[in-house]
Biotite code that builds the C-alpha atoms (Angstrom):
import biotite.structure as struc

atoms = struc.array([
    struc.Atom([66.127, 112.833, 127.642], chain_id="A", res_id=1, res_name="UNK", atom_name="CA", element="C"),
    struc.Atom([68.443, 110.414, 129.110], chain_id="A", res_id=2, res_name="UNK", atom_name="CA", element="C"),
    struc.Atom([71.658, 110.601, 130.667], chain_id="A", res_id=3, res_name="UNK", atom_name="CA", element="C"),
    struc.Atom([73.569, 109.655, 127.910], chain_id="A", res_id=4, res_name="UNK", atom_name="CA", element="C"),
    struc.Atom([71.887, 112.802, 125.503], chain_id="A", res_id=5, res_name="UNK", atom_name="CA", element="C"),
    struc.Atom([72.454, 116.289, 125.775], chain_id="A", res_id=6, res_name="UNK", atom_name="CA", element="C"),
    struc.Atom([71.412, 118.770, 123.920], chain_id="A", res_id=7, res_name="UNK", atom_name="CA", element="C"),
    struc.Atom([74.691, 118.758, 122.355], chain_id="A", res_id=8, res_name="UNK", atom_name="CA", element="C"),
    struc.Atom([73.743, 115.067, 121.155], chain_id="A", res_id=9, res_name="UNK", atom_name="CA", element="C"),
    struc.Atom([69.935, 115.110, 120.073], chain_id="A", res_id=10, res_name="UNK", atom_name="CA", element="C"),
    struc.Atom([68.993, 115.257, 117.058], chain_id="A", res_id=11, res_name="UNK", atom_name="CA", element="C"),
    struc.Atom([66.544, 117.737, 116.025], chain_id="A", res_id=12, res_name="UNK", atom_name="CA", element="C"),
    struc.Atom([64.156, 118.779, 112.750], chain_id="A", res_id=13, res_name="UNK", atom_name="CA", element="C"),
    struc.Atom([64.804, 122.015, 111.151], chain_id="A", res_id=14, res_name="UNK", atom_name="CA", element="C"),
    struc.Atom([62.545, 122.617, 108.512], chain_id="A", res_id=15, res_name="UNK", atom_name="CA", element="C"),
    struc.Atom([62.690, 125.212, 105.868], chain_id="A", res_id=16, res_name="UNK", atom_name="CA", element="C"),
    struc.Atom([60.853, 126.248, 102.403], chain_id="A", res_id=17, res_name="UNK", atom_name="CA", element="C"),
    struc.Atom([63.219, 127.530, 99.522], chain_id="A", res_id=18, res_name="UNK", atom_name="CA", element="C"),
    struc.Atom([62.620, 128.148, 95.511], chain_id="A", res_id=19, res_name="UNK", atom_name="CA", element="C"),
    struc.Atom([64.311, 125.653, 93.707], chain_id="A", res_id=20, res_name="UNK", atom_name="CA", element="C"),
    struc.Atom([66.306, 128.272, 92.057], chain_id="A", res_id=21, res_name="UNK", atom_name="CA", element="C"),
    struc.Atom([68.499, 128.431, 95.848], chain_id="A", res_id=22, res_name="UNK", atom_name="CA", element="C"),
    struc.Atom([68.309, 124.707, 96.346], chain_id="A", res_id=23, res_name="UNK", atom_name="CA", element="C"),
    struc.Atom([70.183, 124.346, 93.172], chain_id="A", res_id=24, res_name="UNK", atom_name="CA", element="C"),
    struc.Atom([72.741, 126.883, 94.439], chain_id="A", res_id=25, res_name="UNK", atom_name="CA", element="C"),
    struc.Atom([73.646, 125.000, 97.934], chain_id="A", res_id=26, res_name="UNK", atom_name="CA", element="C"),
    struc.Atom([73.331, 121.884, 96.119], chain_id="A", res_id=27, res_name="UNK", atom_name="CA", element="C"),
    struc.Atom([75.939, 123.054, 94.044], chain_id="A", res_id=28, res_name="UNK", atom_name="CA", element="C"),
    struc.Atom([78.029, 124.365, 96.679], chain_id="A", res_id=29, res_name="UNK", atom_name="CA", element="C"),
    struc.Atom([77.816, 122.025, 99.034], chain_id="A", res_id=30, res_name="UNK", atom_name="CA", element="C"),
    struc.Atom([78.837, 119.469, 95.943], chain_id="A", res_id=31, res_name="UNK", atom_name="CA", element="C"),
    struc.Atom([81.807, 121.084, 95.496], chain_id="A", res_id=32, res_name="UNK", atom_name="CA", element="C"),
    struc.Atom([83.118, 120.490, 98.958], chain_id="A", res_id=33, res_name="UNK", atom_name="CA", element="C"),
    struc.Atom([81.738, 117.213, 99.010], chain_id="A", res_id=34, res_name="UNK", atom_name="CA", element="C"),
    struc.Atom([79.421, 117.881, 101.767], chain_id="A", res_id=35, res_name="UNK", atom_name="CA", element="C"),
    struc.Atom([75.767, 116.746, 102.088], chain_id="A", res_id=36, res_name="UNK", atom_name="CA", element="C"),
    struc.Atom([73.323, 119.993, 101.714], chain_id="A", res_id=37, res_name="UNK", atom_name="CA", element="C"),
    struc.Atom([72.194, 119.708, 105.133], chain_id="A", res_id=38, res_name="UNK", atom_name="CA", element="C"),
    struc.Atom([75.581, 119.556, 106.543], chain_id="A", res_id=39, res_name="UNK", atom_name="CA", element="C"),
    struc.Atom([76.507, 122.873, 104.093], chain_id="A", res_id=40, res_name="UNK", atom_name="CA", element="C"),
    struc.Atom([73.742, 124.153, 105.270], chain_id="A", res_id=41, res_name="UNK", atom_name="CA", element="C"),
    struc.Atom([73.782, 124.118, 109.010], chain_id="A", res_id=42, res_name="UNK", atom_name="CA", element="C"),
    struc.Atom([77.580, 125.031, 108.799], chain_id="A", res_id=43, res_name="UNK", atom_name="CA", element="C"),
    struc.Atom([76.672, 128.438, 106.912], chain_id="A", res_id=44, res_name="UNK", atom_name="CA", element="C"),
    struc.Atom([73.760, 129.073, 108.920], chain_id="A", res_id=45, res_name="UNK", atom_name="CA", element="C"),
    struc.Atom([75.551, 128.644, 112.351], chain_id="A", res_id=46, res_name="UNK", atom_name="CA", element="C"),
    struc.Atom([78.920, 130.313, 111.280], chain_id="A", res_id=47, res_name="UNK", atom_name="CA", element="C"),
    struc.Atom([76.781, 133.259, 110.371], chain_id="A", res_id=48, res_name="UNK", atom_name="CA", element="C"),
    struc.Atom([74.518, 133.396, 113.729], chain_id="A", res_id=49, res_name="UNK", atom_name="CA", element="C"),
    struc.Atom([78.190, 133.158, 115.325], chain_id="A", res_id=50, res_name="UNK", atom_name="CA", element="C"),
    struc.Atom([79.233, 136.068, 113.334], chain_id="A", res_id=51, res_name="UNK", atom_name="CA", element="C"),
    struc.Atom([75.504, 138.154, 114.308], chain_id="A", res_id=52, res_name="UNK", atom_name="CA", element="C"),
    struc.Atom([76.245, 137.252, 117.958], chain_id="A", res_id=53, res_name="UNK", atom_name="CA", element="C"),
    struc.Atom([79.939, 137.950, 118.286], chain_id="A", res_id=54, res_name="UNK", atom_name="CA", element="C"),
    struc.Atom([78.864, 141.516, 116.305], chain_id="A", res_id=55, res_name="UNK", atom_name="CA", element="C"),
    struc.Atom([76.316, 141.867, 119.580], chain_id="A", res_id=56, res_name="UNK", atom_name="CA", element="C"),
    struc.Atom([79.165, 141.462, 122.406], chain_id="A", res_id=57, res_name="UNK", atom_name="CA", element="C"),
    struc.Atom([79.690, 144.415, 123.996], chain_id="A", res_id=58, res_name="UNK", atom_name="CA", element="C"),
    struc.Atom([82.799, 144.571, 125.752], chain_id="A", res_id=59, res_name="UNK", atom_name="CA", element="C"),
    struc.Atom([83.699, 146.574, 128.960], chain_id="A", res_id=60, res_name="UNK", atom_name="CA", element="C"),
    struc.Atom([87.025, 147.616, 130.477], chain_id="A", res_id=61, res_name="UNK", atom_name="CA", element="C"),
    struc.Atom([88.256, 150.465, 132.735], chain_id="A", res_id=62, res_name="UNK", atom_name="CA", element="C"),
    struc.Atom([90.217, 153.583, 131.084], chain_id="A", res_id=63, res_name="UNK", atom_name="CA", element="C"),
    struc.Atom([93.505, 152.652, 132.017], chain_id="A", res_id=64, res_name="UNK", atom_name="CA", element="C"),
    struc.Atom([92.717, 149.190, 129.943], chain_id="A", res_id=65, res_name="UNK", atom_name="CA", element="C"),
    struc.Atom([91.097, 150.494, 127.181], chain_id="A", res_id=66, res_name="UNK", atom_name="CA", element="C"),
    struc.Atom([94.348, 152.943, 126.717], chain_id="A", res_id=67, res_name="UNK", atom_name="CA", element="C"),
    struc.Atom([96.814, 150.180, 126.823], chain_id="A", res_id=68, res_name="UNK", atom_name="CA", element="C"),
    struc.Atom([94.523, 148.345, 124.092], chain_id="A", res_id=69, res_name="UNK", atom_name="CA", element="C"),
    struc.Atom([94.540, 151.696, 122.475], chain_id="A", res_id=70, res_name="UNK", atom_name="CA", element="C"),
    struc.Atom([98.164, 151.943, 122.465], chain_id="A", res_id=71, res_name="UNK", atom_name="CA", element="C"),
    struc.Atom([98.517, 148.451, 120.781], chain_id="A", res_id=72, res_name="UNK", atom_name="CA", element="C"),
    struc.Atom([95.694, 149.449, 117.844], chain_id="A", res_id=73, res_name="UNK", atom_name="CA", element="C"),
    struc.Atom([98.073, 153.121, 117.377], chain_id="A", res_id=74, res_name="UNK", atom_name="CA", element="C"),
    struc.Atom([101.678, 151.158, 117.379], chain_id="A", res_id=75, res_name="UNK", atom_name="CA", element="C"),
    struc.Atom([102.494, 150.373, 114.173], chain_id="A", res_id=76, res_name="UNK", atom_name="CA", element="C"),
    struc.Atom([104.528, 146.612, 113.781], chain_id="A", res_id=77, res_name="UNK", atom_name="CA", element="C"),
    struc.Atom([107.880, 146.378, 113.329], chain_id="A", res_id=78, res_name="UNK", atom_name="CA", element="C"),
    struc.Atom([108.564, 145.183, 109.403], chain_id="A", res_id=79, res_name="UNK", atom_name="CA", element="C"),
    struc.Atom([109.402, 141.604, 109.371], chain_id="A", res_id=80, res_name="UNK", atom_name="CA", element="C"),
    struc.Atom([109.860, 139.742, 105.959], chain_id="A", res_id=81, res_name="UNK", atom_name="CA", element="C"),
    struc.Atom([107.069, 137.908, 107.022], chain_id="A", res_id=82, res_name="UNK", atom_name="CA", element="C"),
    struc.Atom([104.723, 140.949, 107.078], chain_id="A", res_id=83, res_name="UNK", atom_name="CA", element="C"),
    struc.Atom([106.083, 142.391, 104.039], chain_id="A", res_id=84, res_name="UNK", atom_name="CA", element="C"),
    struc.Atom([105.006, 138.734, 102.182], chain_id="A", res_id=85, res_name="UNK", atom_name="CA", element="C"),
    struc.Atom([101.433, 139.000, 104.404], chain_id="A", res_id=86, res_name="UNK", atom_name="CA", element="C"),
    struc.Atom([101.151, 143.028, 102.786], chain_id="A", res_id=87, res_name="UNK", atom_name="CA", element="C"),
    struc.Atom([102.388, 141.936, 99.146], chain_id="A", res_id=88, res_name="UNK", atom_name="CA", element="C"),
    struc.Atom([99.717, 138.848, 98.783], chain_id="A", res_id=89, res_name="UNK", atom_name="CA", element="C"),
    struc.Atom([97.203, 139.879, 96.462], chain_id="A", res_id=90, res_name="UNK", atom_name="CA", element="C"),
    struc.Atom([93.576, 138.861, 98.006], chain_id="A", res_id=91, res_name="UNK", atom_name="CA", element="C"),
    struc.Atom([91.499, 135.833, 96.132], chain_id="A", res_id=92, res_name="UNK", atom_name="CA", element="C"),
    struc.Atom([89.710, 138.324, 94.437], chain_id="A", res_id=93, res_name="UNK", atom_name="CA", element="C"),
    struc.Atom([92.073, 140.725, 92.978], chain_id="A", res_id=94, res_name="UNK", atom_name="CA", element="C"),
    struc.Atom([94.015, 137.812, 91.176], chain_id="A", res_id=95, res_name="UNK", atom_name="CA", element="C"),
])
């Protein structure tokens, strides 16, 4: 590897078998964002081994911390119009 390349910068294989029932589906998807299917698919695949790791992280802080954050979780915000618009927004899948 030369100076130049990292391993943030080399290109490597990634190889994978799939029934042509789920390379219709990405192909699909990734269509519809006008992506390329190895581009859709390395986006999924590493936003989900983000989500599996960040799931992992165990966290550590001393009592007096942990009660402040605590504190935060149990004090309710104050009603701003904004929040009241955030609570009254039905999600994508309940329109």
């Amino acid at each position: 590897m030369s100076h130049a390349q990292t391993k943030e910068t080399v290109s490597v294989s990634i190889n994978i078998r799939a029934k042509a029932k789920q390379r219709d589906l990405i192909d699909q998807a990734a269509d519809r964002l006008g992506r390329s299917r190895s581009d859709f698919m390395l986006e999924a695949a590493c936003r989900e081994a983000e989500d599996v790791l960040l799931d992992q992280a165990f966290f550590t802080v001393d009592e007096g911390t942990f009660a402040q954050f605590q504190a935060l979780l149990d004090t309710p915000l104050p009603p701003t119009d904004k929040l009241r618009r955030l609570l009254r927004t039905k999600a994508p899948w309940e329109q």
